[in-house]
C-alpha positions in Angstrom: 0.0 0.0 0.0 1.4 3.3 -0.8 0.9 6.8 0.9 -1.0 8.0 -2.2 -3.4 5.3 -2.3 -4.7 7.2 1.4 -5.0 10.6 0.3 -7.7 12.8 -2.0 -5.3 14.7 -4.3 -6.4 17.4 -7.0 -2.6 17.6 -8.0 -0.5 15.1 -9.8 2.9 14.3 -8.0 6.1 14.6 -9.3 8.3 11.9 -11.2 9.7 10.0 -8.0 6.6 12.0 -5.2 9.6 13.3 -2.8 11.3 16.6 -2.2 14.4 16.1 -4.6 11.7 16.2 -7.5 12.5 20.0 -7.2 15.0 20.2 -9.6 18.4 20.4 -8.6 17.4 19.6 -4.3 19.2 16.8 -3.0 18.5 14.7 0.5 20.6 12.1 2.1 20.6 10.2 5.6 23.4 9.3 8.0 21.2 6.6 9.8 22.7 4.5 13.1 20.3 1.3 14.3 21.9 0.2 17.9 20.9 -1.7 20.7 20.9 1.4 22.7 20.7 4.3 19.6 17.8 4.6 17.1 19.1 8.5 15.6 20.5 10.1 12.6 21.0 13.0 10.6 19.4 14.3 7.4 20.8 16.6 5.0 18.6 18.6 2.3 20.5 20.6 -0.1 19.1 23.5 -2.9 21.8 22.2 -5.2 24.9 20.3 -5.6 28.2 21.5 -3.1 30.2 21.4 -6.4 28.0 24.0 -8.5 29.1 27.6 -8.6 27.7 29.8 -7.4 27.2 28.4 -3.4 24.6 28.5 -1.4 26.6 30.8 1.2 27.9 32.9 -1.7 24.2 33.3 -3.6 21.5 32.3 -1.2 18.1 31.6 -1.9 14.8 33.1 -0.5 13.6 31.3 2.3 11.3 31.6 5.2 10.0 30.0 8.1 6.9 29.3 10.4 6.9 27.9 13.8 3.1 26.8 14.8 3.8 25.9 18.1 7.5 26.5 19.0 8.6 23.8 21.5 11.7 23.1 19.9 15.4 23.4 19.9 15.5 24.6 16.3 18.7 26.7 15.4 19.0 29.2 12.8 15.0 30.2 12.4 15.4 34.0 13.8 17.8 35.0 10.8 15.9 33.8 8.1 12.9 35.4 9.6 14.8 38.5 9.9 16.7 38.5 6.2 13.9 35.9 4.4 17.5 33.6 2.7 19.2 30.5 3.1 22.5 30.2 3.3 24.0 26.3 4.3 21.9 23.2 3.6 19.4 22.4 6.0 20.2 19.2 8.8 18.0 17.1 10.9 18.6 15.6 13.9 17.6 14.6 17.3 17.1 17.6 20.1 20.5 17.2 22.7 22.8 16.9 19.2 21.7 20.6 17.7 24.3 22.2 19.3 27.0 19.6 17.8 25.4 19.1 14.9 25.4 23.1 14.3 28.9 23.1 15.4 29.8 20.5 12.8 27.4 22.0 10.0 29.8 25.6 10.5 32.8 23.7 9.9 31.7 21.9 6.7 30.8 25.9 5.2 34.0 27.2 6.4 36.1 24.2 4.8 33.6 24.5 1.4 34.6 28.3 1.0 38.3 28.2 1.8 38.7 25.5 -1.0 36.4 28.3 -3.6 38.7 31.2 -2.3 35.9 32.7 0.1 36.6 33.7 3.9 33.4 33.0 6.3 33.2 35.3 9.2 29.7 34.5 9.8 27.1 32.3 9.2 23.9 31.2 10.0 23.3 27.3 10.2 20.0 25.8 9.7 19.4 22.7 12.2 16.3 21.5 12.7 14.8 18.6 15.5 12.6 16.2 17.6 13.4 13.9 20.3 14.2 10.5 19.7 14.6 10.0 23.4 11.5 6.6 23.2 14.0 4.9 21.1 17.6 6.3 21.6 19.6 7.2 24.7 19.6 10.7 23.6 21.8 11.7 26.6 24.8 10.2 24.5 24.7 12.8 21.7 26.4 10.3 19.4 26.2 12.2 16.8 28.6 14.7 15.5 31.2 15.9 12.4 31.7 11.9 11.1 28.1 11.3 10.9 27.2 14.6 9.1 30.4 14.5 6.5 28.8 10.8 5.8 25.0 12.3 5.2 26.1 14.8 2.9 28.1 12.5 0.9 25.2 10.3 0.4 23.0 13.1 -1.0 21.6 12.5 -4.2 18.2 12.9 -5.7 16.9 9.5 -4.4 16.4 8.9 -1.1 15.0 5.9 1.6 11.9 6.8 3.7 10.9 6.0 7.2 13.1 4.9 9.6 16.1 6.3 8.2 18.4 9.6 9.2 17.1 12.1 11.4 14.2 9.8 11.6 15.4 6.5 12.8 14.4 7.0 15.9 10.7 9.1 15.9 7.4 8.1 16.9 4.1 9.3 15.3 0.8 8.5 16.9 2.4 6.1 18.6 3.2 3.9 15.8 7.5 4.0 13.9 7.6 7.4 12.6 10.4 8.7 10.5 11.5 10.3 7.0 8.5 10.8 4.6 8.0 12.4 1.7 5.9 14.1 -1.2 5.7 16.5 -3.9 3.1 18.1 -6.7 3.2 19.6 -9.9 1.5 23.2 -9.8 0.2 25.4 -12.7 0.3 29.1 -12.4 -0.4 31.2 -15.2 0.0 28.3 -18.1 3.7 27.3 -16.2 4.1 24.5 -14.0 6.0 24.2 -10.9 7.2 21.5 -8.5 6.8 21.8 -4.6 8.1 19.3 -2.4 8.2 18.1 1.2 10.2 16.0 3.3 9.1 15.7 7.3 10.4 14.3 9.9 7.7 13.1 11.9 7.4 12.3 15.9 3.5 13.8 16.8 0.8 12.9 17.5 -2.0 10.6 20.2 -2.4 7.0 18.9 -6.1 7.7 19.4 -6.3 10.3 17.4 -4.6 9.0 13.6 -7.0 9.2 10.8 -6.2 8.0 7.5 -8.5 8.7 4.5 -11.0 9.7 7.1 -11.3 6.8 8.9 -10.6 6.8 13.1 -8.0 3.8 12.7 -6.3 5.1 15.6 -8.9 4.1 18.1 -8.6 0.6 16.6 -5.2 0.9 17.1 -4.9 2.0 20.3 -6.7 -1.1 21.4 -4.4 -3.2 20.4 -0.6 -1.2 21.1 0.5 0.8 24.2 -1.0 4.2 23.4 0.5 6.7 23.3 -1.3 9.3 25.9 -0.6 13.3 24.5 0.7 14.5 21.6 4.3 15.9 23.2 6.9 14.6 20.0 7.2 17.3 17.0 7.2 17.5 13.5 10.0 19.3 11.3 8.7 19.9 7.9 11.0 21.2 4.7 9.5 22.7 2.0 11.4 22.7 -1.6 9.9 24.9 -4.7 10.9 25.9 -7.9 7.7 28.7 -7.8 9.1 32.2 -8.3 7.9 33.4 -4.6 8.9 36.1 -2.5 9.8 35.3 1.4 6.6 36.7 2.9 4.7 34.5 0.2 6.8 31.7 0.8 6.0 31.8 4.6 2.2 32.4 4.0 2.5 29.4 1.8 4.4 27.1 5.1 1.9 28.5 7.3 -0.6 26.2 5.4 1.7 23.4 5.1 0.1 21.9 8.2 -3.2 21.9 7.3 -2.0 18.1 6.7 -2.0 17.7 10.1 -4.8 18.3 11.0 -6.5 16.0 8.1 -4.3 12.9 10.0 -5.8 14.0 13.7 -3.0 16.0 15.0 -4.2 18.6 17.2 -0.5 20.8 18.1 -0.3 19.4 21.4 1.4 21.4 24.5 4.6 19.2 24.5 4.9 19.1 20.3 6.8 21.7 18.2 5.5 22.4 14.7 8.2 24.0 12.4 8.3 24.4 8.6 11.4 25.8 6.7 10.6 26.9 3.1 13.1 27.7 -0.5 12.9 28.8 -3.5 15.3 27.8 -6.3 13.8 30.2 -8.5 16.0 33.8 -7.9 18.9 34.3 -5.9 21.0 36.5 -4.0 23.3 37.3 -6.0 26.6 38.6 -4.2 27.0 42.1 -5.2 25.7 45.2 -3.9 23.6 46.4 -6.4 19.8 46.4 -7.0 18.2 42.9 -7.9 15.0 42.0 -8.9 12.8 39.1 -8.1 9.9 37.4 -10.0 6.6 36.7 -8.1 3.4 35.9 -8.9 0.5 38.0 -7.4 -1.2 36.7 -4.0 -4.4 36.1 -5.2 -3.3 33.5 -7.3 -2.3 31.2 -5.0 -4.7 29.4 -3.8 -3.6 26.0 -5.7 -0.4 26.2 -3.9 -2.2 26.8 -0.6 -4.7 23.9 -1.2 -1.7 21.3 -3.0 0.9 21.7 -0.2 -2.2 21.1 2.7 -2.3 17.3 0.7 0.8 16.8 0.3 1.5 17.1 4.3 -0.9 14.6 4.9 0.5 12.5 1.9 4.3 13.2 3.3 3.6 12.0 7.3 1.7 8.6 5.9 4.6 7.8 4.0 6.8 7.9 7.0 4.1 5.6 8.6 4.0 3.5 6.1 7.6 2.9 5.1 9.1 2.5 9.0 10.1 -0.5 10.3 9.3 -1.4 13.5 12.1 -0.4 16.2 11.6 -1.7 19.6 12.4 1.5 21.9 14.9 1.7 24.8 12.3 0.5 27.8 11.3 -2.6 25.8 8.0 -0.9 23.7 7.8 -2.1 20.2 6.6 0.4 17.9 5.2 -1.0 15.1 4.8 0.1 12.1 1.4 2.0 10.5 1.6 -1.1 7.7 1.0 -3.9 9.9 -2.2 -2.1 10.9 -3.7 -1.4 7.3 -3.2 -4.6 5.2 
């Protein structure tokens, strides 16, 4: 069964339905499955390290919404502020931000001293939820090694569920993880690509709908449920829609809608954050006027309504393609699958 097969769409998906079907966006997974550690790291990058111009040296519109903002996020107050990205964008689990950040500022500097360019500041985008039901957080195995091996295994192809940053989530009490979606968009006669990869840990057993059916009660019967909704969600949103930063963060404010259509409800304890780019204009490094290409607002209502599906589309896919990890106090979480066959 696959994620699509659960979910109304209007719009058609993209060649492979994840993020990277933005053209030019890569993802890749450092992923570690121990007795004791269920974590990882995930990379998403606008473009390939080796293509000139860099993302530091022409950065791309960006924005950011946090719908409830329990979270450790780093890096979400300067694109607010300036509305650009300027390093790839990491996942990870909450106690290895710091380290992960630390690491993520070091791969920058050594990219621009091999192109010739001095860094003297930069702002590094981590985001991340607690893995802490299947990994001994408190460890914070995770550091330089780990990321250097997730962004070498970036590429336009990617695995789902309990992979990377999401190898050790739980969503509704089932095996959470990686999932991911995308559709094709028409705008004025042109059609553009969005795409979303979450990382998903939300969400009260009880509560799961899929394709408008309660399944979560049923399910609840049957596993340890989980009581409150207290996990997070990072989602990432790709485009290669010519939008402007408060457009692109009107457009992530609507991203999860999805959640809601699966029963999440933003619980006290959860952190909802979305982090949104545009490939289509860039920053170019001189100081000179530039000029961007938007569409006007009222338009954009097909984006508003395609990225709401392709939320709900993204977290079942997670669902669906984990395996089931059996956490650090002995609870098996199993995967949405094993439920819906």
């Amino acid at each position: 069964m696959k994620a699509a097969d659960l979910v109304d769409s209007f719009y058609p998906s993209g060649d492979q339905n994840l993020i990277t079907d933005v053209p030019g966006v890569l993802a890749g997974h450092y992923t570690c499955h121990e007795r004791d550690h269920h974590t990882g790291i995930t990379v998403i990058l606008p473009q390939k390290e080796d293509v000139f111009p860099s993302v530091f040296e022409s950065k791309y519109t960006a924005a950011c919404h946090v719908q409830n903002g329990f979270g450790k996020s780093m890096g979400l107050m300067q694109m607010d502020e300036l509305g650009t990205l300027e390093t790839p964008i990491v996942l990870t689990n909450t106690l290895n931000v710091g380290k992960i950040a630390d690491a993520l500022v070091g791969h920058m500097i050594a990219l621009e001293k091999r192109r010739g360019v001095t860094v003297s500041s930069i702002n590094p985008v981590v985001g991340e939820c607690n893995d802490s039901l299947c990994n001994v957080i408190q460890d914070r195995i995770l550091g330089e090694k780990e990321l250097e091996a997730a962004f070498a295994s970036a590429s336009d192809s990617f695995a789902l569920g309990s992979e990377g940053a999401g190898a050790g989530t739980v969503c509704f009490g089932l095996k959470g993880g990686i999932g991911s979606a995308s559709r094709v968009v028409s705008l004025k006669k042109k059609t553009y690509t969005f795409g979303l990869l979450v990382q998903a840990n939300f969400g009260r057993t009880r509560c799961l709908r899929v394709h408008g059916r309660n399944v979560g009660a049923e399910i609840a019967r049957k596993i340890e449920e989980t009581k409150d909704d207290k996990g997070s969600i990072m989602m990432i949103l790709a485009t290669d829609c010519p939008l402007s930063a408060r457009q692109l963060k009107r457009v992530l404010r609507r991203v999860p809608n999805g959640l809601a259509r699966l029963g999440g409800y933003t619980g006290n304890g959860s952190g909802e954050v979305v982090i949104g780019f545009t490939t289509a204009d860039r920053w170019k490094p001189v100081d000179k006027m530039q000029s961007f290409s938007a569409y006007p607002d009222q338009i954009l209502d097909p984006v508003f309504e395609a990225v709401s599906e392709m939320c709900e589309e993204a977290v079942l896919s997670a669902l669906l393609a984990a395996e089931p990890v059996t956490g650090i106090h002995g609870t098996v979480y199993h995967s949405l699958s094993e439920f819906l066959k």
